[in-house]
C-alpha positions, -999 to 999 in steps of 0.1 A, spaced: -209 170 292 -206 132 295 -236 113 280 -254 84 292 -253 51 275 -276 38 253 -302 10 271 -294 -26 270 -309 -41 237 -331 -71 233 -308 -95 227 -270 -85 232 -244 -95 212 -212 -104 229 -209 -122 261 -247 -116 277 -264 -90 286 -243 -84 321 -211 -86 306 -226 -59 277 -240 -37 306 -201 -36 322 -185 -23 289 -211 2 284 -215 16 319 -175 18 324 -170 51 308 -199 63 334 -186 50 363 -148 57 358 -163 91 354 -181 94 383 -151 78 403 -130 105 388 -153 132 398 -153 115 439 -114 121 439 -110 154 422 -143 171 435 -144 192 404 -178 196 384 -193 168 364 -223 155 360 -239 133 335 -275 140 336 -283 175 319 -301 199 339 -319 213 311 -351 196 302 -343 204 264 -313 182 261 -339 151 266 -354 162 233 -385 181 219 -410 154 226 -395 151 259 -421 173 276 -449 162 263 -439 125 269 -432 127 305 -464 145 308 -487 124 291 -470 93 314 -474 109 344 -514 116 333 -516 74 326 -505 72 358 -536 91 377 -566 73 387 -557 41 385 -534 10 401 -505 9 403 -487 -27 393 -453 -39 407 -461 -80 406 -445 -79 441 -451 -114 460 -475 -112 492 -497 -84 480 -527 -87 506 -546 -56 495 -546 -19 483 -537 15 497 -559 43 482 -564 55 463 -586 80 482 -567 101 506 -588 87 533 -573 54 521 -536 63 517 -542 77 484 -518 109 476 -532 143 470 -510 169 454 -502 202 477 -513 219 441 -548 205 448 -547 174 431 -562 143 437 -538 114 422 -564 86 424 -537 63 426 -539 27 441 -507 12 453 -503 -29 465 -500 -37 500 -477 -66 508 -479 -90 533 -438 -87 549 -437 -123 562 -441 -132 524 -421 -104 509 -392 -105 527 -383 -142 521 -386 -136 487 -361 -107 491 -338 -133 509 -341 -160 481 -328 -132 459 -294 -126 474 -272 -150 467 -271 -142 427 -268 -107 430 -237 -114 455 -220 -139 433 -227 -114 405 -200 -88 421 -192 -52 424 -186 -49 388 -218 -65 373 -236 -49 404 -226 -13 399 -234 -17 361 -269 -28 364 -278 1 390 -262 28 363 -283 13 341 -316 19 365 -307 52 368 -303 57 328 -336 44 326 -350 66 356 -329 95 339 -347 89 304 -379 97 321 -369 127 341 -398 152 334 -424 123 345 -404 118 377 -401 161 378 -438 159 374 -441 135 405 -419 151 425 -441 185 417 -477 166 428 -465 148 460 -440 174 475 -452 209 462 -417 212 441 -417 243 418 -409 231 383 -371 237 387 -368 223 417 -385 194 408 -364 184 372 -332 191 394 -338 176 431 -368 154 425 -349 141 388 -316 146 378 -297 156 408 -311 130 427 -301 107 398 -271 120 404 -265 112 439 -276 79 438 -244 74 409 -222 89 433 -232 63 462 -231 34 436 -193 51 421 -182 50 457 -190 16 470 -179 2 438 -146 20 450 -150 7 484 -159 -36 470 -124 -33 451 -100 -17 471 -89 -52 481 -79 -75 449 -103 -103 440 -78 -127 438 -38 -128 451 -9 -148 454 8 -147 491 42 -162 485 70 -168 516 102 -183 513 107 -209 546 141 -227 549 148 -250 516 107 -243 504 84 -214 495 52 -209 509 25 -210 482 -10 -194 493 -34 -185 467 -61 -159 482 -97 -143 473 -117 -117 491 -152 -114 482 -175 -86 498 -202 -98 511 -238 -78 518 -251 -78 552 -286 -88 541 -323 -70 534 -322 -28 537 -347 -7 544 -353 29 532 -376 47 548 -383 82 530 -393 114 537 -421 133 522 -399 162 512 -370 149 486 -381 112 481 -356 108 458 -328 129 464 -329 120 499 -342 83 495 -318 71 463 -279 73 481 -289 45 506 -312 27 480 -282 31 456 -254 24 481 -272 -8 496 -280 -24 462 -245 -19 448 -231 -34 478 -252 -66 474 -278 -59 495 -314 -67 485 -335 -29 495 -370 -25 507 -386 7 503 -408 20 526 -419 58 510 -433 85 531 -477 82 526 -480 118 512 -450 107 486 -454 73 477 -450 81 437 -418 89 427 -406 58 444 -428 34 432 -418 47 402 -383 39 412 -390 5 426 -410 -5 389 -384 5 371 -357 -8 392 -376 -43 392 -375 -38 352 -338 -36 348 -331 -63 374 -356 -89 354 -340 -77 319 -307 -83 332 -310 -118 347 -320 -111 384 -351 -116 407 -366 -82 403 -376 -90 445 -342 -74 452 -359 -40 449 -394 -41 463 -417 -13 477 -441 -15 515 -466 9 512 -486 17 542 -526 20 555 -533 51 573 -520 47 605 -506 14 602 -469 26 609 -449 1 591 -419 17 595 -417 12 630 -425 -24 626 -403 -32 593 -374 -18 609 -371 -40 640 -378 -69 621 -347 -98 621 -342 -98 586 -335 -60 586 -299 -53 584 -297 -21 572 -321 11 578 -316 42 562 -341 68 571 -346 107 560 -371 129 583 -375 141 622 -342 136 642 -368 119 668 -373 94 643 -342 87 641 -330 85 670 -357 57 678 -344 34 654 -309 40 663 -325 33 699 -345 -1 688 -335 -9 652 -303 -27 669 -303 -58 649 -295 -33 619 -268 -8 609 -290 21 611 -279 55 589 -303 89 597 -303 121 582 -327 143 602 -340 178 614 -322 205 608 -317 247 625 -294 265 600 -276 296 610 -260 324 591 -241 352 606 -243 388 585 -210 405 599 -198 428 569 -200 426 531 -186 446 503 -213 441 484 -245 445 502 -271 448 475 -258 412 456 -255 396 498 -296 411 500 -305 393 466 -286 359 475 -301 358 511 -336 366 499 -334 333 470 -318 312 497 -348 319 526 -371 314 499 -362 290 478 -389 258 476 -408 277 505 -376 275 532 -390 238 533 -354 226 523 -337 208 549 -304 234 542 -325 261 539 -310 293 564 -334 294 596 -313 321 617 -300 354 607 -276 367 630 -266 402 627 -253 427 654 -272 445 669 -249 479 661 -252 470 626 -232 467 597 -201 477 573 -213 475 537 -196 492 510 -224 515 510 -218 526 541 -227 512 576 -259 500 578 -280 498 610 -296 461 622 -332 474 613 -321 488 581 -306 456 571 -341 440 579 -363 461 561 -338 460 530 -342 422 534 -383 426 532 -373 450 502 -353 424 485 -380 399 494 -407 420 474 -389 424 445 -382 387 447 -417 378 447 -441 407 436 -455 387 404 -471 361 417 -463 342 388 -426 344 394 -428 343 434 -446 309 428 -422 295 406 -394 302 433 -417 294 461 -437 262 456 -465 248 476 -464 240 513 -465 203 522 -490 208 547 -510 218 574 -485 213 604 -460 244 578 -493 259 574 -501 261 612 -461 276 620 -462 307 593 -499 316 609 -482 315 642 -454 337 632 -474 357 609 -499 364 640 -464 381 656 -468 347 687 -431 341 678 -421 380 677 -419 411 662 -429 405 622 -405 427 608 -413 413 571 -454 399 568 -457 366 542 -490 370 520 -505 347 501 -492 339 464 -520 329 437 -508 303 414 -521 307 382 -524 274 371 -533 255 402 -555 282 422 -557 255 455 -525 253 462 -513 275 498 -484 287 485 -471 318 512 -441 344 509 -416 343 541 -426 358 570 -395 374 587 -395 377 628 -374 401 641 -358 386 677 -330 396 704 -306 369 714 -308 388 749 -342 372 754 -348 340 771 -384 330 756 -359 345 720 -333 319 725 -359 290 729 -375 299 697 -340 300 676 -335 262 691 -364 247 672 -367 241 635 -394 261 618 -398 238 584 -410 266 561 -419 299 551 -404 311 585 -371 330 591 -356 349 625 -336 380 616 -318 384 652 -302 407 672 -264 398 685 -242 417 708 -211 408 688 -193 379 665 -183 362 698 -219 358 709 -228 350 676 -209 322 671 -216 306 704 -255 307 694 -245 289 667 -225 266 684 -251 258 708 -278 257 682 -254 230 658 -248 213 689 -283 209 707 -303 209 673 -283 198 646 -274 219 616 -268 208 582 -250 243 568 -240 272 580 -234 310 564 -209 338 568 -209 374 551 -179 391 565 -150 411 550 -131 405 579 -100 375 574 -100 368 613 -138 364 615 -138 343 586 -113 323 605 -132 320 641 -166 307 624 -147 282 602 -131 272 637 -164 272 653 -174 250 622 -149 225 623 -158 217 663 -195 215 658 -189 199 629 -209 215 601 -203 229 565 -194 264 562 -205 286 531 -187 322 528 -199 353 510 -218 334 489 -233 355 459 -247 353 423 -265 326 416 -249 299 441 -268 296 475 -263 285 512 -290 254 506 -277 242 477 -249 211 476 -234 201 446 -229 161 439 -196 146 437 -182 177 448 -196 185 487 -203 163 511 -239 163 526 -239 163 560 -209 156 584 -223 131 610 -210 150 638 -240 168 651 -278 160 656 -290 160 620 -279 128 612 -249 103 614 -248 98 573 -230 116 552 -242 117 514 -217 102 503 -182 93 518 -167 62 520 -181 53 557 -217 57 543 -210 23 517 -186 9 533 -206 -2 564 -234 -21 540 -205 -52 535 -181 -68 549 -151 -89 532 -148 -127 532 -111 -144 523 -105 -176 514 -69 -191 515 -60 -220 494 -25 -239 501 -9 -243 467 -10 -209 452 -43 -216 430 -70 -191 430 
């Protein structure tokens, strides 16, 4: 496994600091690069918390206790107040129970975005190289503390402690390498400098050429309350690589591991020679909806936003003076046709539906199955036996509460509260598999719930209207199909009304296989086949998959391809008549 480089010391020896920080982060990006064009495995943040050393644990835990109770500092230019740190104030309280006590600076924008402005012009001149170096060098400090930010990520979105070191730290880390590996791809795919040379009569033509990329101006990141981070760092990432000074605006419930983010990001900008106002952070006062009022602002030229589809399409709607990227809601459908291995296909399907609570935004919603049932290889199994071997795989999932709370996590809130009650109270349908409550035994507040399991027909109207909304949580439809055919044409219609960010087959069959990756490839979403062990339907692996397509409801970016950087700059030439450059 590739290892990150050291940080940049006090007083570098050879050719400043920036030039140091190129050398060293090379390796790290040419490996990342090489990762982007092969789509094998790599990564170079462990996922184990061990290989951060034996005082790792206890480190990031004591740092995340200094953090509680008190303000939080950033030195940010137009602070006008506070936010919190009582939840009645904006404060944070943790879905384990609690209270972070945190204060955070308000900012006055029509002071903090000129300063943002002012800070451009360096980190353009700098370039792509200098650019991408200093933000793989943020992310080595960010990876450094990775069971503080794990810790974070835990007391602001109800991770489980897996979950949190590998979405809330390193994989999120990882994705926001990927974005700055691909627009440094993108900033040099033209030369910096050439020589246009064209013979004309009894002379030559002499033309000496540069193209500089050139940012559009100030982003804006506006996060959601589930993966801050993982969701939040490929636009923050992708936009500062590519010149662009980023504001941060984090969801109120999960303000942390961002501001986190922004401090350190401010940090390595300042060590490195830059105005640390190229990364700043806008938290918001109850109700004060400074998203809606950042993003419409004139110096706005980029949005990137993570949440409700409705959301987004409002910015797209009034953000126009901006490029604006969303990734949004999500209804996620997986049709069980066959398997020949049904006991492995229960297991898998049981991890996937509860994994983090189903509160992932790829977690599996929909269940197809026909109606007639299965072929398994032990034998054919009727649609309600396939149910009620689902609820059995459930249990044995999550009978210790100690394990099933591990796997499960907390809910975020009251509004996931509110939709397992209403299908635990059978208002959606049939409850073919009850959710009970899981006691945590360190943190005996938090709501942590096992999936409930409805049991629908895709004959029924009022059936149909239910599988077309997304049920964020603990909440999973195990429905009734006629045949493939109908299946895939809910899905279709689903992907195409709703959005969809994966999709699932089990199926022995070659020419099913091939009708839902057809079906796939129109609605545009990712396809996951037979999928067993210990690989899931809502998991996505960095440099390898592609998150998101673009091509349906849940979003127009795609985390990462070469249209989600690419868009953030544009390219300047300059032609000079003699051939000098």
């Amino acid at each position: 496994m590739a290892r990150t480089p050291q940080s940049v010391p006090p007083t570098p020896t050879d050719g400043g600091v920036q030039t140091w920080l190129v050398t060293r982060h090379r390796p790290l990006l040419e490996g990342a690069q090489a990762a982007l064009r092969t789509r094998e495995h790599w990564s170079p943040y462990p996922e184990d918390p061990r290989a951060y050393g034996p005082e790792a644990e206890a480190a990031g835990e004591a740092a995340f206790r200094a953090l509680l109770g008190r303000p939080f500092e950033l030195g940010q230019p137009g602070q006008d107040g506070t936010v919190g740190p009582a939840p009645a104030e904006g404060g944070e309280r943790s879905p384990y129970g609690l209270e972070l006590g945190i204060s955070y600076p308000h900012t006055d924008p029509d002071t903090l975005l000129p300063a943002m402005a002012a800070a451009l012009p360096a980190w353009r001149d700098a370039g792509p190289e200098v650019r991408a170096a200093v933000c793989a060098e943020i992310l080595h400090r960010i990876n450094a503390r990775s069971v503080e930010f794990a810790l974070a990520a835990t007391h602001t979105s109800g991770h489980n402690p897996v979950m949190a070191f590998h979405a809330g730290a390193v994989h999120a880390q990882d994705r926001g390498l990927e974005a700055v590996a691909m627009a440094l791809a993108e900033q040099t795919r033209l030369p910096a400098r050439a020589r246009w040379r064209k013979p004309q009569g009894d002379h030559v033509v002499d033309i000496g050429k540069t193209f500089t990329p050139v940012p559009l101006g100030i982003s804006l990141v506006i996060a959601n309350s589930v993966f801050p981070t993982w969701n939040g760092y490929p636009g923050l990432f992708a936009s500062l690589a590519t010149g662009n000074p980023v504001l941060v605006k984090p969801h109120p419930a999960a303000v942390l591991p961002l501001a986190l983010t922004v401090r350190i990001a401010r940090e390595t900008l300042a060590d490195t020679g830059f105005s640390p106002d190229l990364v700043c952070l806008a938290v918001e006062r109850p109700g004060e909806e400074a998203a809606r009022t950042l993003a419409v602002r004139p110096e706005i030229r980029l949005v990137d936003h993570s949440g409700t589809t409705a959301f987004g399409a409002w910015l797209v709607e009034h953000a126009r003076q901006a490029r604006v990227f969303t990734s949004g809601s999500a209804v996620n459908t997986l049709v069980v046709h066959s398997t020949g291995d049904y006991r492995d296909m229960l297991a898998n399907l049981a991890f996937s539906v509860s994994l983090y609570s189903g509160q992932l935004c790829t977690s599996p919603q929909n269940l197809l199955i026909p109606r007639a049932g299965i072929p398994t290889d032990e034998g054919h199994k009727s649609f309600e036996q396939v149910v009620a071997d689902l609820g059995e795989a459930l249990g044995t999932l999550l009978s210790d509460d100690s394990d099933a709370a591990a796997v499960l996590g907390a809910l975020l809130g009251p509004a996931v509260r509110e939709r397992v009650d209403l299908a635990q109270a059978g208002k959606l349908g049939h409850v073919a598999v009850p959710s009970r409550a899981v006691h945590h035994p360190d943190h005996p507040e938090a709501d942590i719930r096992t999936p409930v399991v409805v049991a629908l027909d895709a004959a029924r109207e009022a059936d149909r209207a239910t599988l077309l909304t997304e049920w964020l949580g603990p909440v999973c439809f195990a429905v009734a199909v006629d045949s493939v055919d109908e299946a895939l044409a809910l899905l279709a219609r689903t992907t195409r009304e709703c959005g969809a960010l994966s999709a699932g087959l089990y199926s022995t069959d070659h020419e099913v296989e091939r009708a839902m990756a057809a079906v796939c490839a129109d609605v545009g979403v990712m396809l996951s086949v037979n999928l067993m062990g210990d690989w899931y339907i809502s998991q996505s692996a960095v440099y390898s998959d592609l998150h998101a397509t673009g091509l349906n409801p849940a979003g127009n970016a795609v985390y990462c391809d070469t249209a989600f950087v690419a868009g953030r700059f544009r390219t300047v030439g300059v032609r000079r008549y003699g051939g000098a450059v």
